[in-house]
C-alpha positions as CSV (number, residue, x, y, z in Angstrom):
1,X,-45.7,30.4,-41.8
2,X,-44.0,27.1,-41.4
3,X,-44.8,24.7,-38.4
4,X,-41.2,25.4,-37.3
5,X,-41.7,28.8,-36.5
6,X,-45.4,28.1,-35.2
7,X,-43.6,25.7,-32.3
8,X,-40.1,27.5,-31.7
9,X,-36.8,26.9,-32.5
10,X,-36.4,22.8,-33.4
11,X,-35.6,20.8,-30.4
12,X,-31.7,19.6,-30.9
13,X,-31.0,16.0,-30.3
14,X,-31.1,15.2,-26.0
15,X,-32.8,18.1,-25.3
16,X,-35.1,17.4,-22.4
17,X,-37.8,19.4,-20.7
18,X,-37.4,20.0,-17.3
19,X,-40.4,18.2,-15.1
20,X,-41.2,21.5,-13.5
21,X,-42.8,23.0,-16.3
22,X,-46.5,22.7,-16.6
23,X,-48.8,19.9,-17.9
24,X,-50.3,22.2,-20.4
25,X,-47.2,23.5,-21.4
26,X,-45.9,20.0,-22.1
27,X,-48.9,19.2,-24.0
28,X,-48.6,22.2,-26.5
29,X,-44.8,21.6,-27.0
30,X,-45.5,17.5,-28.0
31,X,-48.2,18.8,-30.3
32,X,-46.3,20.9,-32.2
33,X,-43.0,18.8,-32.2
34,X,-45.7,15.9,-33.2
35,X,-46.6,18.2,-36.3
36,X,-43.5,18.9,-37.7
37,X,-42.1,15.7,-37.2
38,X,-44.7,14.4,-39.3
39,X,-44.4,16.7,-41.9
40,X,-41.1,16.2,-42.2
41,X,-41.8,12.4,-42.7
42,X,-44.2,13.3,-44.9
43,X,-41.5,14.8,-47.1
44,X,-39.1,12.7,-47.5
45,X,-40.3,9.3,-47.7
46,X,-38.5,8.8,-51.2
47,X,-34.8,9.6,-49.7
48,X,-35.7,7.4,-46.6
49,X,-36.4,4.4,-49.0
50,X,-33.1,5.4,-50.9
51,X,-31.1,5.6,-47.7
52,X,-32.2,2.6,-45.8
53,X,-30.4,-1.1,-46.4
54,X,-31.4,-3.4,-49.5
55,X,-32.8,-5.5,-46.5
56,X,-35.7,-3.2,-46.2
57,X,-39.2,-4.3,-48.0
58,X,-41.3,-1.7,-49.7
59,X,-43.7,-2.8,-46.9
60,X,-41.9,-0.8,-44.3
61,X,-42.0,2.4,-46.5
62,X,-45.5,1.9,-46.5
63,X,-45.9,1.9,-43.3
64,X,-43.6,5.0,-42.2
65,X,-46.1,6.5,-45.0
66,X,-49.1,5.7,-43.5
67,X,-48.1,7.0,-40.6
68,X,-47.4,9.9,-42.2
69,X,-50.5,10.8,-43.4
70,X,-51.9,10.7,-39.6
71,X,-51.2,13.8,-39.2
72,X,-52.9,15.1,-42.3
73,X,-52.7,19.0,-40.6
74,X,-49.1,19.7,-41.6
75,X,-49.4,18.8,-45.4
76,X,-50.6,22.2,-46.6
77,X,-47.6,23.7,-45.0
78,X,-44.9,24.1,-47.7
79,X,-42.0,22.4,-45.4
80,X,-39.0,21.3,-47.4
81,X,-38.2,17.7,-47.3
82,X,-35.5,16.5,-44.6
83,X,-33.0,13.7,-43.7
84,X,-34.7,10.9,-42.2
85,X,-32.3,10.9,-39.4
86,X,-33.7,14.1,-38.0
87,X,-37.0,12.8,-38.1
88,X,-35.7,9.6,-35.9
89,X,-34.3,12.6,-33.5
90,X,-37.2,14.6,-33.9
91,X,-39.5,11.8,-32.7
92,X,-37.2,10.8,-29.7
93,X,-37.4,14.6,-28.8
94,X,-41.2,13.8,-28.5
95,X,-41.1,10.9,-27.1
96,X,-39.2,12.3,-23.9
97,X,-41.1,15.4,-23.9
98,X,-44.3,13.5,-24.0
99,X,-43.6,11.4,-21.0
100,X,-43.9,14.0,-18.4
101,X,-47.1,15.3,-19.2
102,X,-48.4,11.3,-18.8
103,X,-46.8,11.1,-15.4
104,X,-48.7,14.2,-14.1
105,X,-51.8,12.8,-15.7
106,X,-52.9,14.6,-18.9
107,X,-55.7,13.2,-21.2
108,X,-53.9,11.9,-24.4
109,X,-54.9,14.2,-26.9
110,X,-54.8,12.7,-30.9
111,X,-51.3,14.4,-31.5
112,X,-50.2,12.1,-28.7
113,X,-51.4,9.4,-30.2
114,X,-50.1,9.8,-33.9
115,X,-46.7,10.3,-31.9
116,X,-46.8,7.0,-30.1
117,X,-47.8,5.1,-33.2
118,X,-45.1,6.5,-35.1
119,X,-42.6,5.9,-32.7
120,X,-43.7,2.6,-32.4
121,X,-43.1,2.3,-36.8
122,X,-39.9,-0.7,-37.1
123,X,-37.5,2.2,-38.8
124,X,-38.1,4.1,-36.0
125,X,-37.2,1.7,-33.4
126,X,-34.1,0.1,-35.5
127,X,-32.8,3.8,-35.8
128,X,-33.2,4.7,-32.2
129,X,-31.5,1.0,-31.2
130,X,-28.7,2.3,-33.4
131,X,-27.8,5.4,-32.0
132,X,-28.4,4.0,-28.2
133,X,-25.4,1.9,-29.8
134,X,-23.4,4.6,-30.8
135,X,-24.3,6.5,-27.3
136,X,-22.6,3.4,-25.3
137,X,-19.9,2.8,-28.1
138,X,-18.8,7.0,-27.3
139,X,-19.1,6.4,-23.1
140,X,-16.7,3.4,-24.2
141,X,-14.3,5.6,-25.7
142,X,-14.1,8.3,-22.9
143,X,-13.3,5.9,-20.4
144,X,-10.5,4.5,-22.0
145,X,-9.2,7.9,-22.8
146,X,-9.7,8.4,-18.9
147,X,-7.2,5.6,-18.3
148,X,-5.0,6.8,-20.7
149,X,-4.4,10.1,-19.3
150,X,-4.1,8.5,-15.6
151,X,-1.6,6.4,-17.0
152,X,0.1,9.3,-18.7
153,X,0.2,11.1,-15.6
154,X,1.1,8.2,-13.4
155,X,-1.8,8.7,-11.0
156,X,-4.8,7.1,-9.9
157,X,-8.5,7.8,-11.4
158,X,-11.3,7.7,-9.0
159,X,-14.7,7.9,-9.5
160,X,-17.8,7.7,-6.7
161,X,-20.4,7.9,-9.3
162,X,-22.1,5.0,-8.0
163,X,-21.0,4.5,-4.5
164,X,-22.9,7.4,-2.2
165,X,-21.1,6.3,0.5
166,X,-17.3,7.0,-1.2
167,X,-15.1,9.3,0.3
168,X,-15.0,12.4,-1.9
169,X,-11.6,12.7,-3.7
170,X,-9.9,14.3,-6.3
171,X,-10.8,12.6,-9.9
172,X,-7.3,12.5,-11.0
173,X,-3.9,12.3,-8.2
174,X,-0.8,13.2,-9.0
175,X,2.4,11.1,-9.1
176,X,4.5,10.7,-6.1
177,X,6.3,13.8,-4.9
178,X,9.9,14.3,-3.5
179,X,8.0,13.6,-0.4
180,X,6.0,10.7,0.0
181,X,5.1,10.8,3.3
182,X,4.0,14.2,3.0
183,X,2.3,13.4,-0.3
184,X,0.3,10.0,1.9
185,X,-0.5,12.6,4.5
186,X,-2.5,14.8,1.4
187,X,-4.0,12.2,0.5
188,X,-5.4,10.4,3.5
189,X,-6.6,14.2,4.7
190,X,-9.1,14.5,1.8
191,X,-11.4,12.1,3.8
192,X,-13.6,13.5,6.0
193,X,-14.0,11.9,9.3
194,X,-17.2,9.9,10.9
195,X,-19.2,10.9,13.7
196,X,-20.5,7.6,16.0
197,X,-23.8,6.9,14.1
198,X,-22.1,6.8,10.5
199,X,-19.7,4.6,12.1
200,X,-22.3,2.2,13.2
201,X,-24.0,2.6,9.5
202,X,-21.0,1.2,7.9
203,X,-20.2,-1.8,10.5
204,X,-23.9,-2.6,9.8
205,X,-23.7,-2.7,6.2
206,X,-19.9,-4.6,6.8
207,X,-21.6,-7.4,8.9
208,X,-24.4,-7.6,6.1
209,X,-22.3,-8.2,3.6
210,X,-19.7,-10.8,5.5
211,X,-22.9,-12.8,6.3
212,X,-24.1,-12.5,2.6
213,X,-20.7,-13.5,1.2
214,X,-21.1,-16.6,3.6
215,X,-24.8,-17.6,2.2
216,X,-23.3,-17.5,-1.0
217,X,-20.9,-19.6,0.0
218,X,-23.3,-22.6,0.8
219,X,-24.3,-22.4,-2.9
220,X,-28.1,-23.7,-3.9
221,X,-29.5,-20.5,-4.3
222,X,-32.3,-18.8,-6.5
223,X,-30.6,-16.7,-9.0
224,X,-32.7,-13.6,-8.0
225,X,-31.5,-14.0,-4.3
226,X,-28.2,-14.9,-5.1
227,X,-27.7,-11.5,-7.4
228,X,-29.4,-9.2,-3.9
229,X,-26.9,-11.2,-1.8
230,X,-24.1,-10.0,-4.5
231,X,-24.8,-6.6,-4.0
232,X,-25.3,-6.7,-0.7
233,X,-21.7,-7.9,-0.4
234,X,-20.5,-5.3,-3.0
235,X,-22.3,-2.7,-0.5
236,X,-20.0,-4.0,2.3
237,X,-17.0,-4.2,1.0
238,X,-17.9,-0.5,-0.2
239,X,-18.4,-0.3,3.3
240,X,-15.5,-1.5,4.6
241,X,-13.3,0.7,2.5
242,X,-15.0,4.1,3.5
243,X,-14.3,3.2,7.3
244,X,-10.5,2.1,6.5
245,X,-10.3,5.4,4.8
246,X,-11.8,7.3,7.0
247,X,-9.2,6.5,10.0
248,X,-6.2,6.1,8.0
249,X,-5.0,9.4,10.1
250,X,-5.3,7.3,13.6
251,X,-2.5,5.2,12.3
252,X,-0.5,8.2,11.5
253,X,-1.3,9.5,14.7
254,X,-0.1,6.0,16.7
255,X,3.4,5.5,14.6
256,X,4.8,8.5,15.4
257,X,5.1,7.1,18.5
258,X,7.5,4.1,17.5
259,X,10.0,6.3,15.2
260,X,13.5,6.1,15.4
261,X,13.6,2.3,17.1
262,X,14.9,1.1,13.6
263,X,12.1,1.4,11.2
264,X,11.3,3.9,8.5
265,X,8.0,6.0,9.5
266,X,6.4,4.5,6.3
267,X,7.2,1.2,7.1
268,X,5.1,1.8,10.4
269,X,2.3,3.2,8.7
270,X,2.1,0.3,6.5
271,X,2.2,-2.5,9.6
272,X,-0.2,0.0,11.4
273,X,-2.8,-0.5,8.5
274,X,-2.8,-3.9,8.3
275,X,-3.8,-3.8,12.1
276,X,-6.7,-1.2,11.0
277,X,-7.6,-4.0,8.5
278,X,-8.0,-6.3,11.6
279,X,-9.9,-4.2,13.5
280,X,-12.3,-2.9,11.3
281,X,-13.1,-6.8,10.9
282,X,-13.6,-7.5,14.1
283,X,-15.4,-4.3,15.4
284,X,-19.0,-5.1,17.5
285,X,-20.6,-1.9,17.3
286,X,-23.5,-3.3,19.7
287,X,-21.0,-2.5,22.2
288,X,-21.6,0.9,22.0
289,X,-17.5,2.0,22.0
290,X,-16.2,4.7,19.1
291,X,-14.2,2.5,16.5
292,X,-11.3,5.0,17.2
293,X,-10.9,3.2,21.0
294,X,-11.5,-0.5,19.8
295,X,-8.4,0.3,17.0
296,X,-5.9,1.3,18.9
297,X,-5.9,-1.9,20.3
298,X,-4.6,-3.6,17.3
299,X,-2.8,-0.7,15.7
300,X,-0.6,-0.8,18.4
301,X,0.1,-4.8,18.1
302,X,0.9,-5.1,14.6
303,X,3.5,-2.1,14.9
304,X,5.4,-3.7,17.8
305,X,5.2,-7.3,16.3
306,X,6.1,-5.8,13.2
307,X,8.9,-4.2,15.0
308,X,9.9,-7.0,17.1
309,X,10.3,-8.9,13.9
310,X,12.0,-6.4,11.4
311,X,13.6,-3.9,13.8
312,X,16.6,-5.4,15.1
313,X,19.2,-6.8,13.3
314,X,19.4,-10.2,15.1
315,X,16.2,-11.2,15.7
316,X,14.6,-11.7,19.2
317,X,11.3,-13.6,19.8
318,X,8.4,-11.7,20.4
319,X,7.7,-13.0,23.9
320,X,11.7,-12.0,24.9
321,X,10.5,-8.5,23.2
322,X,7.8,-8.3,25.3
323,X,10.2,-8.7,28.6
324,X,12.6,-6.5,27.6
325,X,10.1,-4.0,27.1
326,X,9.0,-4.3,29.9
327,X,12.1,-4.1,31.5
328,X,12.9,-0.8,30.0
329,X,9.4,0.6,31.5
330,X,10.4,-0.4,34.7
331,X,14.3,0.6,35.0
332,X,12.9,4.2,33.8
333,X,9.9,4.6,36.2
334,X,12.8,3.8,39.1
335,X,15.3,5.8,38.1
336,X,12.7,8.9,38.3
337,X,11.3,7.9,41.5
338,X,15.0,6.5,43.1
339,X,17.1,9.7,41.2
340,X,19.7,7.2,40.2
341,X,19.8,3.9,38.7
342,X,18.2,1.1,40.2
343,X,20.5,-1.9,40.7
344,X,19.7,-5.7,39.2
345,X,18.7,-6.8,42.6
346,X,16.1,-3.9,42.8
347,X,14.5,-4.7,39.1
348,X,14.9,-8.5,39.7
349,X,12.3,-7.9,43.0
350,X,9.7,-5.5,41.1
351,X,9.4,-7.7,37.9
352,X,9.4,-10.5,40.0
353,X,12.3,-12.6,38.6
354,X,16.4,-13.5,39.6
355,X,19.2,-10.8,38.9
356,X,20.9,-13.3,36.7
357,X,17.3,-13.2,34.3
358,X,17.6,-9.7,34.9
359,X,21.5,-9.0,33.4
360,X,20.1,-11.4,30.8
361,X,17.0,-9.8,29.7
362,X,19.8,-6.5,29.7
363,X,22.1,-7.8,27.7
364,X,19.4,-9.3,25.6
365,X,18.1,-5.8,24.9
366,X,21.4,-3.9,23.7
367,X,21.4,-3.3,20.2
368,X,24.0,-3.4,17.8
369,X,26.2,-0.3,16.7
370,X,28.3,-0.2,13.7
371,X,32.2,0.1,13.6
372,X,31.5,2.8,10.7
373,X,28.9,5.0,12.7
374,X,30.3,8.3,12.2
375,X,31.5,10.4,15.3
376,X,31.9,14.4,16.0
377,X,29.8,17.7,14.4
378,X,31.3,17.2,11.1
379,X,31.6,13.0,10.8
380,X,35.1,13.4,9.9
381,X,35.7,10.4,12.3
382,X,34.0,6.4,12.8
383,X,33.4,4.6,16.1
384,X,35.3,2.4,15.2
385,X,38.4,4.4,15.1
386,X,38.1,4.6,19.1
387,X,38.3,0.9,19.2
388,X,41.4,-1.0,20.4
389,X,42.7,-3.9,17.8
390,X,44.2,-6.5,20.2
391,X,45.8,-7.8,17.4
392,X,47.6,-4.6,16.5
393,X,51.5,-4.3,17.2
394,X,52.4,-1.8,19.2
395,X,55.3,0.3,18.0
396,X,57.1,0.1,21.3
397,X,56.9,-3.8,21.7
398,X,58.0,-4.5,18.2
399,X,61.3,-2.7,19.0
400,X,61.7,-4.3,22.3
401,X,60.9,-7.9,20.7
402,X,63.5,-7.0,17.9
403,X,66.5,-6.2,20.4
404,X,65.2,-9.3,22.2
405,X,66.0,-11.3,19.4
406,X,69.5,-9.7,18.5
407,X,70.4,-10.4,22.2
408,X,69.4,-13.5,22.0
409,X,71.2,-15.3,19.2
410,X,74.5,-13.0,20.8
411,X,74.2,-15.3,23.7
412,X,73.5,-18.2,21.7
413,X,76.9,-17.4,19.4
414,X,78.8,-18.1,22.5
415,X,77.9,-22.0,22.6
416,X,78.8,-24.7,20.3
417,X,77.0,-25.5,17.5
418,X,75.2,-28.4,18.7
419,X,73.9,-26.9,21.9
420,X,72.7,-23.6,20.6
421,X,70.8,-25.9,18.1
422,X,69.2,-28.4,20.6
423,X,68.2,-25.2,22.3
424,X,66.7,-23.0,19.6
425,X,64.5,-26.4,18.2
426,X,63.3,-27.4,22.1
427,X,61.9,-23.7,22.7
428,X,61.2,-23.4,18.9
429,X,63.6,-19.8,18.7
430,X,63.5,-20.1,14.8
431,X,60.0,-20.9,13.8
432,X,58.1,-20.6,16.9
433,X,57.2,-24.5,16.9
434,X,58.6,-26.3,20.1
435,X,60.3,-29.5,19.3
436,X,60.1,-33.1,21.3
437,X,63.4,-34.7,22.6
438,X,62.8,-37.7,20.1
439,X,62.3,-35.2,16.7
440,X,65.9,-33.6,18.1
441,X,67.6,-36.9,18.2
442,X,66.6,-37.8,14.8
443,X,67.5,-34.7,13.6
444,X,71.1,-35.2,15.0
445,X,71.1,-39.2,15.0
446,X,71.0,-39.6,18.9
447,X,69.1,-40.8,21.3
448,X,66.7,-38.8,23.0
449,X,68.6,-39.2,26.1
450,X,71.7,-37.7,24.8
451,X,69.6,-35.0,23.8
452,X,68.2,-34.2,27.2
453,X,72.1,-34.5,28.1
454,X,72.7,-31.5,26.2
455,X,69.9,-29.5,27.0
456,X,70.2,-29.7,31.1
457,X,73.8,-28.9,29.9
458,X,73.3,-26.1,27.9
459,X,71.0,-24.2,30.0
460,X,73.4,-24.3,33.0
461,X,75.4,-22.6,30.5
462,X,72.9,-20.2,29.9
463,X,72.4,-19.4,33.4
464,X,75.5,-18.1,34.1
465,X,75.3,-14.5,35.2
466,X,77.8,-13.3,32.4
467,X,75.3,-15.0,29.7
468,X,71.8,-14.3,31.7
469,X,72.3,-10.8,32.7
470,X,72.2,-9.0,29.4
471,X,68.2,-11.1,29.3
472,X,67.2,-10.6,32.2
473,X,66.1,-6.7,31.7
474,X,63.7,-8.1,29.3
475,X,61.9,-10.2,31.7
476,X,60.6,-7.1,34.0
């Protein structure tokens, strides 16, 4: 019978015994795995020698040899020579079932010893460095196929392996939907929320770390203390995330309360977090409030600054915001408790201020409404269509004007040439440009008195009821 079927089935490469067995058992099983791991090495010392680098010295063969022989009981067996690289595995497979029986306290037995010392052999060791190597070398790999696929997918990979304090999350999240404020509300609800005391945890471990990050700052520290101080600000920052997370739904919550005052609900969420950010700075837990009552403080400031800023389409300053606010607050709570509008007068006495600041502060407040908003159930019509164009002719008055005009030069056909054109150029008839008395009389080589002559002459003319009375309907 050959040691292999004395111990078992082989041990494949990792293989590890679970620490609950027994001490004994452990014993029995690294005896036997000691055996036929030196019988294998028994075997095969000629192919080792073959397969090893030109580098190696017929001293180390010796010595994997020597080491051999140890454990003389196996020879006798009949075992076919193997690979040297099982016998690497097959001694790291001892190796790690060994250790357990030492940690509960087993006398070494001489198998246990033959096993150290040939783990101990330099081919051993150089083997077991190599495939540590590969190990790390094939982690490498399946990380950056990891990132590959998230990048194929266009999500995000997450991983909590080594942050217990991580929100539990999906490992890979999908791209954006149609929706993304539905897909942001998905995401944020995989966080569970904190009870008081694990809220107080984290702002202990966020203050650690802030005062760590400034030690580090004033430089001149020993290595080892500057490394815990590292981690200790790695912890808080680790920290500091898992308490953002964990109340991204209070934002939510608080700009749903702002929508529709002329910014997108996303936009709000996104000014709301940045107040979150702020908060979760500044939080004293020794005060002994929730977190949830000391962020709604500045949730609610960096939404209406953000708004006060971005909101409008001409800007207002803050402060004026404020005021207007205010106002608004105000002119509502009296018109429930009045059941009608209250006047300037009675606003200007309850905020305290003139009804001129008051009619200012209003007018202030109105916002702007496009010409092109559309108007009616189906839009077929724009506010702007409702709007009268001064500028516009009216059908009516351009056909009076015309007949006013043909009238007009009919009475002026009944004076002399000269006269009807001193007249037309002093009320500018022709181009709608009045001339002086002085630009006549050049034009006709006079004086400007003689010009005012004609004129006073002229319009007596004019005034003559036979001339006047076809203008004067125009005049009413």
């Amino acid at each position: 019978m050959s040691p292999e079927n004395r111990s078992g089935p082989p041990l494949s490469k990792g293989l590890l015994v679970p620490t609950s067995q027994k001490d004994t058992a452990v014993t029995e099983t690294s005896a036997a795995t000691a055996r036929t791991t030196a019988t294998k090495t028994a075997g095969s010392g000629e192919k080792t020698s073959k397969r090893a680098p030109a580098k190696k010295t017929e001293a180390k063969t010796g010595t994997k040899t020597a080491s051999a022989k140890k454990s003389q009981p196996a020879e006798d067996t009949g075992t076919a020579a193997a690979p040297a690289k099982k016998t690497t595995r097959s001694a790291k497979t001892a190796k790690s079932t060994a250790k357990p029986g030492k940690r509960a306290g087993a006398k070494k037995t001489k198998q246990e010893t033959d096993v150290e010392e040939l783990l101990e052999t330099p081919d051993v060791v150089e083997d077991t460095a190599e495939e540590e190597l590969d190990a790390a070398e094939e982690s490498d790999e399946a990380k950056a196929e990891d990132k590959e696929i998230a990048a194929a997918t266009g999500g995000f990979v997450y991983s909590d392996a080594d942050e217990d304090d991580a929100p539990a999350q999906q490992v890979v999240s999908a791209g954006a939907t149609a929706d993304p404020v539905k897909d942001y509300l998905k995401q944020i609800g995989k966080v569970a929320l904190l009870n008081a005391a694990e809220e107080v945890e984290l702002a202990k471990r966020i203050e650690a770390g802030m005062y760590a990050e400034y030690l580090l700052a004033q430089g001149d520290l020993d290595p080892k203390l500057a490394r815990e101080y590292k981690w200790i600000v790695l912890d808080g920052r680790r920290a500091k995330n898992h308490l953002l997370e964990a109340n991204l739904r209070l934002v939510v919550s608080l700009a749903k309360r702002y929508t529709g005052r002329g910014m997108l609900f996303l936009d709000l969420i996104q000014e709301g977090n940045m107040g979150l950010i702020r908060a979760v700075e500044k939080f004293d837990y020794t005060k002994g409030f929730k977190f949830s009552t000391y962020a709604t403080w500045w949730i609610r400031q960096a939404i209406t600054r953000a708004m006060a800023d971005q909101a409008r389409t001409i800007r207002i300053p803050v402060h004026m915001v404020e005021v207007i606010n205010k106002l608004a607050r105000v002119q509502r709570q009296m018109l429930q408790d009045l059941g009608r509008e209250p006047t300037p007068e009675e606003l200007a006495k309850e905020l305290d201020m003139t009804p001129e600041k008051v009619i200012e502060v209003q007018k202030y407040g109105r916002e702007p409404i496009s010409l092109h908003t559309p108007l009616g159930e189906d839009g077929d019509s724009e506010f702007g269509d409702l709007i009268e164009d001064s500028e516009a002719v009216v059908p009516a008055d351009s056909v009076s004007f015309t007949l006013l005009q043909e009238q007009l030069h009919s009475v002026l056909d009944t004076l002399s040439e000269r006269e009807a054109g001193v007249v037309s150029m002093r009320f500018g008839l022709n181009d709608g440009q009045p001339k002086t008395l002085d630009e006549i009389g050049k034009v006709y080589g006079v004086t400007r008195e003689r010009i005012r002559q004609i004129e006073s002459k002229t319009m007596a003319k004019l005034r003559h009821p036979s001339r006047s009375q076809v203008l004067r309907d125009y005049l009413d």
